[in-house]
VEXPADO-937461 format. One record per residue (C-alpha): residue number from 1; chain; x, y, z. Coordinates in nm, 4 decimals. Layout:
BEGIN
nr kette X Y Z
NUM A X Y Z
...
END
This chain:
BEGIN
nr kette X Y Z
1 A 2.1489 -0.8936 0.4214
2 A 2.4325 -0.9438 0.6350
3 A 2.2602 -1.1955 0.8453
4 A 2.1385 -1.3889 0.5072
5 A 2.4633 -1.4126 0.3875
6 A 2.6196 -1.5742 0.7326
7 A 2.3235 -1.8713 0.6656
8 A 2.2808 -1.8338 0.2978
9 A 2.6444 -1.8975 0.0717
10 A 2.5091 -1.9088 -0.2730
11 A 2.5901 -1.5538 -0.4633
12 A 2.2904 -1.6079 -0.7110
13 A 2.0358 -1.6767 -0.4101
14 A 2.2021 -1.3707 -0.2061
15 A 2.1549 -1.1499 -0.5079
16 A 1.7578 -1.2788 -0.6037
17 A 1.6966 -1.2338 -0.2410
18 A 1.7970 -0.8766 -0.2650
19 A 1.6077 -0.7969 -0.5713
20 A 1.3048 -0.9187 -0.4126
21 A 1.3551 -0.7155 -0.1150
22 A 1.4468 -0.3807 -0.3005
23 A 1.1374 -0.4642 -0.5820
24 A 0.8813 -0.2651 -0.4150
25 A 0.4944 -0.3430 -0.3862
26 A 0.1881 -0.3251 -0.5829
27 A -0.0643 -0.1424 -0.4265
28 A -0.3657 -0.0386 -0.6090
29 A -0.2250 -0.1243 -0.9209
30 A 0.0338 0.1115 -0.8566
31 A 0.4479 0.0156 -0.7741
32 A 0.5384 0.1473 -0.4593
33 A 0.8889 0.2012 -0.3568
34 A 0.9907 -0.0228 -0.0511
35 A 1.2577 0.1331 0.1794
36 A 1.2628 -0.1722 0.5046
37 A 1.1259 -0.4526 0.5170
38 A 1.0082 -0.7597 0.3932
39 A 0.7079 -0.7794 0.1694
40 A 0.4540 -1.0847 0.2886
41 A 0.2561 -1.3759 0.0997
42 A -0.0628 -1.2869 -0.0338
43 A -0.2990 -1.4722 -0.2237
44 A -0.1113 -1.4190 -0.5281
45 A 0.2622 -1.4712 -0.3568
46 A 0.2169 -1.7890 -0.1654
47 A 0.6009 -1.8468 -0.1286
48 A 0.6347 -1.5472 0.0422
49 A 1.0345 -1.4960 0.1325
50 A 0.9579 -1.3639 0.4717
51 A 0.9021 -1.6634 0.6724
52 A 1.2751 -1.7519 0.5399
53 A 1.4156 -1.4194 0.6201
54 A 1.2025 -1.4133 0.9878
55 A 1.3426 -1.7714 1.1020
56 A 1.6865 -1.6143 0.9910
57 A 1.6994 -1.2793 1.1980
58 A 1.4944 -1.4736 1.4956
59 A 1.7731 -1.7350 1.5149
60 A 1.9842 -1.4214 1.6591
61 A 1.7393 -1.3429 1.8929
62 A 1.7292 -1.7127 2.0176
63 A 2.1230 -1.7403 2.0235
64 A 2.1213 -1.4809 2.2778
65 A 1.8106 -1.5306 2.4612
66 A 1.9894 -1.9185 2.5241
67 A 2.3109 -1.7251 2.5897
68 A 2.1106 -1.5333 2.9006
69 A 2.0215 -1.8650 3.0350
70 A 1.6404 -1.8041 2.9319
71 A 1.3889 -2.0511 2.8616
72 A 1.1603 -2.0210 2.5427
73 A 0.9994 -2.2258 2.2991
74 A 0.9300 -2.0330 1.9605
75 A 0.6759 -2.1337 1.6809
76 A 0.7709 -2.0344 1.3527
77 A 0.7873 -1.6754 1.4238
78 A 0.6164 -1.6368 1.7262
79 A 0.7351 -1.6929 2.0884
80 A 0.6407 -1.8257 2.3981
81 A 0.8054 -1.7716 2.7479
END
């Protein structure tokens, strides 16, 4: 959440985001308790947080990867060397 809330300023968007996160999934029906992670789309969640929350924690990973001098190109959250 700390990397969120560098990108993301809004207290009501900080706070839905971490209700979403701590929510859990449904799996057989059944709530289960979520402790890491990020739960992804599905056919029924379509706008799926994660891709949000991905792009956010991977533009750490390119900050340094630029800082080493390295040469990348990443798609959404995938990479290529």
């Amino acid at each position: 959440m700390a990397l969120v809330a560098r990108k993301v300023k809004d207290k009501r968007v900080l706070k839905t985001i971490r209700m979403y996160l701590n929510s859990g999934v449904m799996i057989n029906g059944v709530v289960v308790e979520t402790e890491r992670g990020c739960p992804q789309g599905g056919p029924f969640n379509p706008l799926s947080l994660s891709p949000l929350l991905s792009n956010i924690m991977l533009d750490e990973l390119d900050n340094e990867l630029e800082k080493r001098g390295h040469r990348f190109c990443r798609y959404a959250d995938d990479c290529a060397p």
